[in-house]
C-alpha positions, 0 to 999 in steps of 0.5 A: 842050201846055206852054212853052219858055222860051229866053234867048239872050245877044246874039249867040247867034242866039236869034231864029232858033232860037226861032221855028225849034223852035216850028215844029218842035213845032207850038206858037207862037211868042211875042215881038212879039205879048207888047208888043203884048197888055201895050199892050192891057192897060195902054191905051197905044200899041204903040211904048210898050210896045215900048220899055219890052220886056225884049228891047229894049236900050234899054228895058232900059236906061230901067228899069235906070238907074231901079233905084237910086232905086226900091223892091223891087217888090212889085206893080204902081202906077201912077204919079200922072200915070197913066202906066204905070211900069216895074214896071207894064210888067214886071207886065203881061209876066210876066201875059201870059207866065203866061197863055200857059203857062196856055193853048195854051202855045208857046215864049216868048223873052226877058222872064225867061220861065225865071223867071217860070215856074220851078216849072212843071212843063210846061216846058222852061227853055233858055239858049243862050251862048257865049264873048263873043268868038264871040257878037260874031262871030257878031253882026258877021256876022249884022248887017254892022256895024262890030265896035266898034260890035257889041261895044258893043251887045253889052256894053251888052245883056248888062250891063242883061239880067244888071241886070234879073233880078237886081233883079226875080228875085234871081238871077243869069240865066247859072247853070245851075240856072235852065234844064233845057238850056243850049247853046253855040250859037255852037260848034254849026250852028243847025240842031242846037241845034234838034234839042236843044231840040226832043228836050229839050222831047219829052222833058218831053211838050212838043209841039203834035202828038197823042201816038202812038195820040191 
């Protein structure tokens, strides 16, 4: 069946589209359920694991204000006190996000998914971005909040995504070279970017659907 892996800058309406282009192609659709399993797998609570997610801004925010002060991770320890670090809850995504690849397949959004599964050749990496300004208008509209505030949200997700595969994956998330598709998705209607990512990913083989004459 094979994967897609979407990343979506804030404002680039990543949770609408995803979902969107996994019902098209008849796979699943993978994002609260992924704290959810890294809870299980680790022993502690849901709102745990939720708040130390990669999609969240705040969490990102707890383990990016902990990266000065720790070392190049190279596997997952648990702390003395026995409660899961960061790196354990990164360990435990990137785990869940491997197995799903490994299994039924789907389309994962967020949790440095195109890293994690880059040499895969069953699937599809897909960045969608745009100019700030349009991101942050897209984002008021959508959210219905002051735009001050907005931008802030904003600036703040897209400062601690960039900080966050950059220490764990050393690379910089907004280069081309790391996905097979990047759209603009704030200068097309959703709609279209869908029948993109949807083409694109039939392209590779990648479909919940039997193949013609199955």
């Amino acid at each position: 069946m094979g994967v897609v892996t979407v990343s979506a800058t804030f404002g680039c309406g990543g949770a609408e589209i995803a979902p969107a282009v996994a019902q098209r192609l008849g796979l699943p659709f993978h994002d609260r359920v992924i704290p959810a399993q890294v809870a299980l797998r680790l022993g502690v609570p849901v709102e745990e694991a939720e708040a130390a997610d990669e999609s969240v801004v705040r969490g990102l925010w707890r383990v990016v204000a902990s990266l000065g002060s720790m070392p190049d991770p190279v596997g997952g320890v648990l702390p003395d006190a026995g409660v899961p670090d960061e790196r354990a809850f990164r360990l435990q995504t990137e785990r869940v996000v491997t197995d799903i690849a490994d299994g039924a397949g789907g389309v994962v959004l967020g949790r440095a998914a195109a890293m994690v599964l880059r040499d895969r050749p069953d699937a599809l990496h897909v960045r969608l971005d745009g100019p700030p300004e349009r991101r942050l208008a897209a984002a008021v509209a959508h959210l219905g909040r002051p735009a001050d505030e907005v931008r802030r949200e904003l600036q703040a997700a897209d400062r601690a995504r960039s900080a966050y595969v950059r220490h764990y994956h050393r690379c910089d998330p907004a280069e081309a070279r790391h996905y097979h598709l990047v759209v603009d998705s704030t200068a097309f209607d959703h709609d279209l970017v869908v029948d993109l990512v949807v083409a694109a990913a039939r392209a590779r083989g990648i479909s919940g659907e039997p193949a013609a004459g199955a």
